[in-house]
N, C-alpha and C positions, 0 to 999 in steps of 0.2 A: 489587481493585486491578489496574490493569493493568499488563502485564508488559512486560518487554526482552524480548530476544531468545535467552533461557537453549535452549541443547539440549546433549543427552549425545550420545557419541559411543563406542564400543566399536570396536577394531580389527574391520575389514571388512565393517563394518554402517555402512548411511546413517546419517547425522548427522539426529537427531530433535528437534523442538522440542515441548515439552508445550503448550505455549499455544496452537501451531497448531493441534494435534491440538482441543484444548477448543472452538477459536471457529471451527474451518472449518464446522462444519455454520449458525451463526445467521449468518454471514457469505454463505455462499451461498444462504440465504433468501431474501435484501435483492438480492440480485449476480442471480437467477431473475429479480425486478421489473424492477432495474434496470435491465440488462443482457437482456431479452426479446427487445429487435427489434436487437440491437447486431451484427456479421457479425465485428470483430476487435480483443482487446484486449492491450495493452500491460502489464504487471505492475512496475511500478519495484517493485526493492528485492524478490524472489523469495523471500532467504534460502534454509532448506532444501528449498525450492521440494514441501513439502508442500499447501501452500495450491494452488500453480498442479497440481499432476497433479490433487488433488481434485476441483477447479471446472472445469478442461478435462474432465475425465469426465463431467463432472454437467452440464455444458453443449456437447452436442457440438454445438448450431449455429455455437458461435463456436471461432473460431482463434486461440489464447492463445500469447504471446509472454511466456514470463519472461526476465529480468535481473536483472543484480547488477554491483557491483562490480569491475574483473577481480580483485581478489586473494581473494575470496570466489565467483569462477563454477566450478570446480573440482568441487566436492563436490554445486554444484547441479545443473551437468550430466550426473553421476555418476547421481544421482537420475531426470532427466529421460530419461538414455537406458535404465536399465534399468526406468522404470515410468507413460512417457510412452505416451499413445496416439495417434491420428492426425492430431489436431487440438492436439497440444500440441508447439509449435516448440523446435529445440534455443535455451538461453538466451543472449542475448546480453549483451555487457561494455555498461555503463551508467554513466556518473557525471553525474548531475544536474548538475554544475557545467557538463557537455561544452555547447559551443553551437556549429551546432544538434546537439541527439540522433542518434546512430549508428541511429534507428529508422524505419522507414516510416510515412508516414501512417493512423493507428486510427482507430476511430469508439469507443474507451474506454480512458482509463488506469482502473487500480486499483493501491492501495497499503494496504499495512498494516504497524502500528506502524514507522513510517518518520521522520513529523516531529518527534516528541519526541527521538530520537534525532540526528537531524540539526542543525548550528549552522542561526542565523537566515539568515545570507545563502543556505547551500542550500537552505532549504526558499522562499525568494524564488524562487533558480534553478528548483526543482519545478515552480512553478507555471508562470513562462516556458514551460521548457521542454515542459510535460504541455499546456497552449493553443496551443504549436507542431504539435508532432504529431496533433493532435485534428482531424478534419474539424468539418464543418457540423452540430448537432445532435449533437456529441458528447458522450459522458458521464465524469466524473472523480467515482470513489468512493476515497474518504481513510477507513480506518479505524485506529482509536485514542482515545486516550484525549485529551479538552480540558476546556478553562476556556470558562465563558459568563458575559459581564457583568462580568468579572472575578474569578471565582469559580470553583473545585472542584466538582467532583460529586457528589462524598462524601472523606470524611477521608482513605480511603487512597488517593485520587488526589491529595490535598494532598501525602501524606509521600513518592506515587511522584516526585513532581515535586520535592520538597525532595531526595531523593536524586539524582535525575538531576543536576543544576544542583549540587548537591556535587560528584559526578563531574567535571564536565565546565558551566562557567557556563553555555557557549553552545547547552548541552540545555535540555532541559526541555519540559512540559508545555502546546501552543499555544494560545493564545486563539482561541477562534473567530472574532471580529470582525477579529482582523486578519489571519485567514487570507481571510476573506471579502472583504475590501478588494485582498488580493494578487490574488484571482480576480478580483474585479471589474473591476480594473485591465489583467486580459489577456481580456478579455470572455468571462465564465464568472458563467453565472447561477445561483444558490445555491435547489435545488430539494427539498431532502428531507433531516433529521435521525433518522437510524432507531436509536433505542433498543438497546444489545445488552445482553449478557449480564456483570456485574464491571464495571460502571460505563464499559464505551465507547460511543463511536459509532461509525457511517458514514454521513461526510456528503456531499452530492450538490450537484455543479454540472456546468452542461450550457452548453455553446456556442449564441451564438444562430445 
């Protein structure tokens, strides 16, 4: 089942997410391919920004850029300066809605479990926004948990997405097709559906 955004927190210790800790290894598997000949990417939505020290380490050709939130950059940057290396930039404040982005031009966004979380019209603004900053031949990996054809992946991505959408209506669960409509529409061509681990993906669209 795939998860929110749960981590614990202990006075004077980073703030830890268990999911990320689970899925950063299958996740930069996919990020090794995809992300091969890429020089620098952007991270919407950073969180505990465990993910970004991980993948900046494990890829030091490229120059990774996390973000967040401003009211959530705090604890990431907390993070970033005591266990960033040389290729991993302090993070910057982000809101997907901002136009245009407070970001330089990448040759990669990446994001994880970001659009289920997000209402409909931000996760519109995403896409805008991630086809803005993208050069030529750029790459945008989305991972998380969807729907294809109209349909769940298995049972407990049914009940994650019945809970989200309790929460909060304008969450929940994305369909792929009209996540893919959103890209197409900002010219992003839909290249690679990679299988993870608890029923996600990460899906792959590239600038022409």
């Amino acid at each position: 089942m795939a998860c929110m955004r749960a981590v614990s927190q202990t006075a004077g210790v980073l703030t830890v997410s268990e999911a990320s800790e689970r899925n950063k290894g299958p996740i930069l598997a996919v990020l090794r391919e995809e992300l091969a000949a890429r020089t620098r990417v952007l991270e919407v939505g950073s969180g505990t920004g465990q993910h970004a020290v991980h993948f900046a380490a494990a890829l030091a050709h490229l120059v990774w850029q996390p973000s967040e939130l401003p009211e959530n950059l705090p604890p990431l940057a907390e993070r970033i300066r005591l266990e960033g290396g040389a290729n991993l930039r302090a993070p910057i404040a982000l809101d997907v809605r901002t136009d245009p982005w407070p970001a330089a031009p990448v040759d990669a966004v990446f994001s994880a479990n970001t659009l289920h979380i997000m209402g409909w019209s931000a996760v519109c603004e995403f896409f805008r926004g991630a086809a803005a900053v993208l050069m030529r031949r750029g790459v945008l990996c989305v991972y998380g948990p969807f729907r294809f054809e109209g349909g769940h992946t298995s049972e407990s991505n049914a009940a994650f997405d019945h809970y989200l959408r309790q929460r909060d209506p304008e969450s929940g669960v994305r369909d792929f097709e009209a996540l893919d409509r959103l890209a197409q529409s900002r010219g992003l061509r839909f290249t690679a559906n990679h299988a993870m681990p608890v029923n996600n993906r990460t899906l792959v669209w590239r600038m022409a």
